[in-house]
C-alpha positions as CSV (number, residue, x, y, z in Angstrom):
1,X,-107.0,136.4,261.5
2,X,-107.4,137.1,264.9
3,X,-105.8,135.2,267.8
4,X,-108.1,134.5,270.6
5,X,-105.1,133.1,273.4
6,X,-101.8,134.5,272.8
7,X,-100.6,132.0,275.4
8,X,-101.8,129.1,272.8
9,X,-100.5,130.4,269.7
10,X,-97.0,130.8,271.2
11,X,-97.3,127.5,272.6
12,X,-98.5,125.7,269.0
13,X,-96.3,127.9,267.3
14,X,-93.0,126.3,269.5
15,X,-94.3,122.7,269.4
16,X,-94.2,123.2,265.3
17,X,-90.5,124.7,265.1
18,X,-89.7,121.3,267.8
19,X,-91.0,119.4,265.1
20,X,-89.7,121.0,262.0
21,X,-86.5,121.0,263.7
22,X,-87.0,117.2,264.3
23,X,-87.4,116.2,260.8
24,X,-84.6,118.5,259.6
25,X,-82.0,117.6,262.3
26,X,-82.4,113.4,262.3
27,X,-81.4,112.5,258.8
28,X,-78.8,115.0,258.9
29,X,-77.5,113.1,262.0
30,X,-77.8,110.0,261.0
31,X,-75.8,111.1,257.5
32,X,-73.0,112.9,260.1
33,X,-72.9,109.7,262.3
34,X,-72.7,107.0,259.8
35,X,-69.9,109.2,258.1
36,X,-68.0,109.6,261.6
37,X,-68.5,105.6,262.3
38,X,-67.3,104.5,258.5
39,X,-70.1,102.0,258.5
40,X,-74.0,102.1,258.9
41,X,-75.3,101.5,262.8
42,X,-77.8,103.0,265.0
43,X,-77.1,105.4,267.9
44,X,-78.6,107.7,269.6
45,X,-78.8,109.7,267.0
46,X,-82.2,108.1,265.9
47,X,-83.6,109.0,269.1
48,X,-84.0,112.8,268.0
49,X,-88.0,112.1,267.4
50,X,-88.3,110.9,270.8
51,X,-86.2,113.3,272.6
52,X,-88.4,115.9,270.2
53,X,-92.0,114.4,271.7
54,X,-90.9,114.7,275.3
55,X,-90.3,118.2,274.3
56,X,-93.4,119.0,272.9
57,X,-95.3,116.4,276.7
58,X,-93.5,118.6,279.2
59,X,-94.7,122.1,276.8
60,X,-98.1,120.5,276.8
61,X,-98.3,119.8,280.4
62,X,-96.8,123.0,282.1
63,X,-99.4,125.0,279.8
64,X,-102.3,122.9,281.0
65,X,-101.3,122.8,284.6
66,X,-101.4,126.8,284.1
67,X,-104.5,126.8,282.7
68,X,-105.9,125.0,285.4
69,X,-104.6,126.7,287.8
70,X,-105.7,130.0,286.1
71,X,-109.3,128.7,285.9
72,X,-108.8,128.0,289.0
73,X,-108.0,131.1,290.8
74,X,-110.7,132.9,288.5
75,X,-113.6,130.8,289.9
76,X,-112.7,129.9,293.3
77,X,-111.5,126.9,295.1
78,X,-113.5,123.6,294.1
């Protein structure tokens, strides 16, 4: 396997770990807070997933803002 844009590959490979991490870290948070509380509820601890999609926006954005402005500078102002 060859990798055509390093730049990607990093980027994909950091948006998988966000979500990996996501899926691992919110039961185990909702387990730890229910535990802490002595009774079911819902905190912010179910708001891992969310907090784990604005991660993965703002990655998305800043790498498509510096592709754009890579393209950019290679052919000229437009």
């Amino acid at each position: 396997m060859r990798i055509r844009n390093k730049k990607k590959f990093i980027i994909r490979t950091i948006e998988t770990l966000i979500i990996l991490t996501t899926i691992i870290l919110t039961p185990i948070a909702i387990i730890y807070a229910n535990k802490i509380r002595g009774h079911t509820a819902y905190g912010g601890e179910w708001l891992i997933p969310i907090f784990g999609l604005i991660l993965i926006l703002i990655i998305e954005t800043i790498y498509e803002e510096s592709e754009e402005k890579k393209g950019k500078s290679k052919h000229g102002k437009r």
